[in-house]
C-alpha positions in Angstrom: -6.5 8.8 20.4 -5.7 12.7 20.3 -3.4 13.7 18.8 -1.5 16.7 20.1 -2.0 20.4 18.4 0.8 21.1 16.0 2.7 24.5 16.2 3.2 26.2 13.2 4.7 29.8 14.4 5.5 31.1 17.6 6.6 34.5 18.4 7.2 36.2 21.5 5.8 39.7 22.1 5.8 42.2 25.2 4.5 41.9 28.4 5.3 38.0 28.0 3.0 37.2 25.9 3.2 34.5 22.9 1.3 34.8 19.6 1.2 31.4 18.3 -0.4 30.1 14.9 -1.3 26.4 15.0 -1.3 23.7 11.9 -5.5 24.0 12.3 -5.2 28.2 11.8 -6.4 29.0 14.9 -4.3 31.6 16.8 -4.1 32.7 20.6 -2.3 34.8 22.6 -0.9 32.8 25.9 0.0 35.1 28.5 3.3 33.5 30.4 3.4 36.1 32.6 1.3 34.0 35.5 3.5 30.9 35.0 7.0 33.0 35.5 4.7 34.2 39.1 4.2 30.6 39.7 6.4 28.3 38.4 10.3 28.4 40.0 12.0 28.1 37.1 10.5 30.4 34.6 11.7 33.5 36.5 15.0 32.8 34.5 12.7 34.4 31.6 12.5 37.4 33.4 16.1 37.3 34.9 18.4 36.3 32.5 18.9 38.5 29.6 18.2 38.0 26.6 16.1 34.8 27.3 12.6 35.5 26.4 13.1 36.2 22.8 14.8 33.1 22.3 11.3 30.7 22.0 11.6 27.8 19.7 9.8 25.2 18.8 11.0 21.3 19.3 11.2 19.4 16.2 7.7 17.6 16.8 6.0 21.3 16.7 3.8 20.2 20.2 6.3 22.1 22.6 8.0 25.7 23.2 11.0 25.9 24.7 13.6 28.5 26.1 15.8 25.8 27.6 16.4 22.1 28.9 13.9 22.7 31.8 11.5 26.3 30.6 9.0 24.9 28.2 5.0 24.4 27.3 3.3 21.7 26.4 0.8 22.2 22.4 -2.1 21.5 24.2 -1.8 23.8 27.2 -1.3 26.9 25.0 -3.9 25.6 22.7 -6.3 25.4 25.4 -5.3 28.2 27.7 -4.8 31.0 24.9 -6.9 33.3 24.4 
C-alpha cells in the first residue's frame, strides 16, 4: 500500500502559488492559480479577503486547506509541483 506524502511546511506566496516542503525533503511550487480558473469554489481564494494567506495543514499533514470545502489532496501537490 502507498502511503500518502506527508506535509511538513506550507506557505503561500504571490501569484497563488504554494511552496511546500514535504517529510521526504523534496520541495515544489504548486501553482493554484489554474484550479481557482477551474474549479467553482476556489474563486473564494481570489474573492474573499484575506483568504489565501490563511493555508493550513489538517492534522494528518496529507491535505491543505483554506476552508470546509477549498483544499488539496498530499499527493496531487506532490505530483503536480514543480
Amino acid at each position: 500500500m502507498n502511503t500518502l506524502p506527508r506535509i511538513k511546511t506550507v506557505v503561500p506566496m504571490d501569484g497563488y502559488q504554494l511552496s511546500i516542503l514535504f517529510d521526504d525533503g523534496k520541495k515544489v511550487v504548486y501553482d493554484v492559480a489554474e484550479d481557482i480558473e477551474n474549479i467553482t469554489a476556489f474563486g473564494d481564494l481570489r474573492t474573499v479577503d484575506g483568504l489565501w494567506p490563511q493555508v493550513q495543514i489538517d492534522k494528518s499533514r496529507t491535505v491543505v486547506y483554506w476552508n470546509d470545502w477549498i483544499d488539496i489532496p498530499s499527493d496531487t501537490l506532490y505530483e503536480y509541483g514543480r
